[in-house]
C-alpha positions as CSV (number, residue, x, y, z in Angstrom):
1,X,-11.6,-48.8,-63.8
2,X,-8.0,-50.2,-63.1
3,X,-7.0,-49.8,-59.7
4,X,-3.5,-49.0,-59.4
5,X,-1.3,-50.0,-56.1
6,X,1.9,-48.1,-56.8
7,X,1.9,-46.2,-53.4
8,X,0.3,-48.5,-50.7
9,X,3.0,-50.9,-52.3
10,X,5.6,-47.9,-52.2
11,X,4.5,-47.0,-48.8
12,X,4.8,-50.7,-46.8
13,X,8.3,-51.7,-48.9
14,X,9.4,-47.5,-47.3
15,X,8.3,-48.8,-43.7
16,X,9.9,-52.3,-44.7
17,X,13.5,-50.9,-45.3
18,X,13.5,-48.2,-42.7
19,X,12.8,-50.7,-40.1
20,X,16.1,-52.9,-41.6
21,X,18.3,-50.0,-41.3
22,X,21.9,-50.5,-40.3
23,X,21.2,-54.2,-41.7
24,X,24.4,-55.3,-43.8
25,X,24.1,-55.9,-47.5
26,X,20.7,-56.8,-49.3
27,X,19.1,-57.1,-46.1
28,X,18.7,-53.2,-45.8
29,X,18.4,-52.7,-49.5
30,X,16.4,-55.8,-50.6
31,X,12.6,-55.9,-49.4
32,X,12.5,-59.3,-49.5
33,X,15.3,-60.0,-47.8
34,X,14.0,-56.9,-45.5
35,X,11.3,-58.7,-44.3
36,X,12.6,-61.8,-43.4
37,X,15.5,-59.9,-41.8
38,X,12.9,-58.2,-39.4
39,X,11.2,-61.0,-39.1
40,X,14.0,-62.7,-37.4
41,X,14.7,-59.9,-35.5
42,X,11.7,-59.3,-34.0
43,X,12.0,-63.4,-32.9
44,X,15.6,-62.5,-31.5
45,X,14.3,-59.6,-29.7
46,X,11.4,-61.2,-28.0
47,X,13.5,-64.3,-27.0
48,X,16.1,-62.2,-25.8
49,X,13.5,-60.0,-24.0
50,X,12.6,-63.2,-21.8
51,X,16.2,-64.2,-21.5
52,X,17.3,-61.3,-20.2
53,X,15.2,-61.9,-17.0
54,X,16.8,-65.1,-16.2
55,X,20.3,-64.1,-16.4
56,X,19.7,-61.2,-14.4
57,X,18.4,-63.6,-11.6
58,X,21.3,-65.6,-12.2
59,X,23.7,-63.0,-11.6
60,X,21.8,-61.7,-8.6
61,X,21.8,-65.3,-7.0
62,X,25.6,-65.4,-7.5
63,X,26.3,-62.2,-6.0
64,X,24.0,-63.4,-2.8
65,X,26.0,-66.5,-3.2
66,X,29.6,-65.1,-3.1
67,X,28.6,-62.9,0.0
68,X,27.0,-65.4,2.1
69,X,30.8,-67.4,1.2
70,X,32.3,-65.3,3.7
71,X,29.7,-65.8,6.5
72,X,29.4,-70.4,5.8
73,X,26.8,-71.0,5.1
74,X,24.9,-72.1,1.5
75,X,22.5,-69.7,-0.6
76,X,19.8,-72.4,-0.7
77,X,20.4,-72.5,3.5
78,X,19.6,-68.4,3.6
79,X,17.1,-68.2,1.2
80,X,15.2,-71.3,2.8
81,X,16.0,-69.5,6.6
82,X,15.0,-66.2,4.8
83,X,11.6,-68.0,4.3
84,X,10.9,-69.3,7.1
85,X,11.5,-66.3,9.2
86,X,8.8,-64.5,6.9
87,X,11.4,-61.9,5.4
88,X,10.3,-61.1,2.5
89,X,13.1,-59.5,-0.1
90,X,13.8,-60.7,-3.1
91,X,17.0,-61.2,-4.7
92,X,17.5,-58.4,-6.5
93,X,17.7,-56.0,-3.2
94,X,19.6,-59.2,-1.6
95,X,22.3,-58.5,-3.8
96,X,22.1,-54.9,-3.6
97,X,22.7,-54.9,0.2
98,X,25.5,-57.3,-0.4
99,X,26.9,-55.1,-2.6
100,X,26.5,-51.8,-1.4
101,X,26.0,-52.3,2.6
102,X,28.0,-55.4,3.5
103,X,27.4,-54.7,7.1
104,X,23.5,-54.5,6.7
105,X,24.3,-57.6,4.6
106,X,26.0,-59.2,7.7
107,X,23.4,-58.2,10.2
108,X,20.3,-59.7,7.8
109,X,22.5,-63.0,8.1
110,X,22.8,-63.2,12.0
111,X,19.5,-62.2,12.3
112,X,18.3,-65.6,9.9
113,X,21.3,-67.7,11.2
């Protein structure tokens, strides 16, 4: 007996082009060019996923950096003071309290200085 594939095929080209929705032109209409579109994607995503993490801790070491400006001395100076004085925050609150409590901010940099 001849097995027929019609609607396992039907079913994974459906999933295929739902996932490449919004896609311009024969990528969201095409299921070959479906696939390699969400192929892509999915690399684009995940890089982006793992890139996203670095800039953030780039932007939160500038922030640190523009507020210890004011006070002379260097971010590699505070963060290596920071260390040594067993205070353990990491950047992300650093530049929080920068932001949002300058004076805290001041008083955690007399207290390392």
């Amino acid at each position: 007996m001849r097995i027929k594939r019609g609607v396992t095929s039907h079913k994974r080209h459906k999933r295929l082009l739902e996932l490449a929705r919004g896609y311009r032109g024969g990528r969201s209409k095409l299921v070959k060019e479906a696939r390699q579109a969400i192929i892509h994607a999915g690399a684009d995503a995940y890089r982006g996923r793992k890139e996203k993490k670095r800039q953030m801790r780039s932007l939160w070491i500038t922030r640190i950096n523009g507020a210890l400006s004011q006070h002379n001395i260097s971010y590699s100076q505070f963060i290596g003071k920071l260390k040594s004085k067993k205070i353990n925050l990491d950047r992300k609150i650093l530049s929080q309290i920068a932001i949002e409590d300058p004076q805290a901010f001041e008083n955690l940099v007399k207290k390392v200085v």
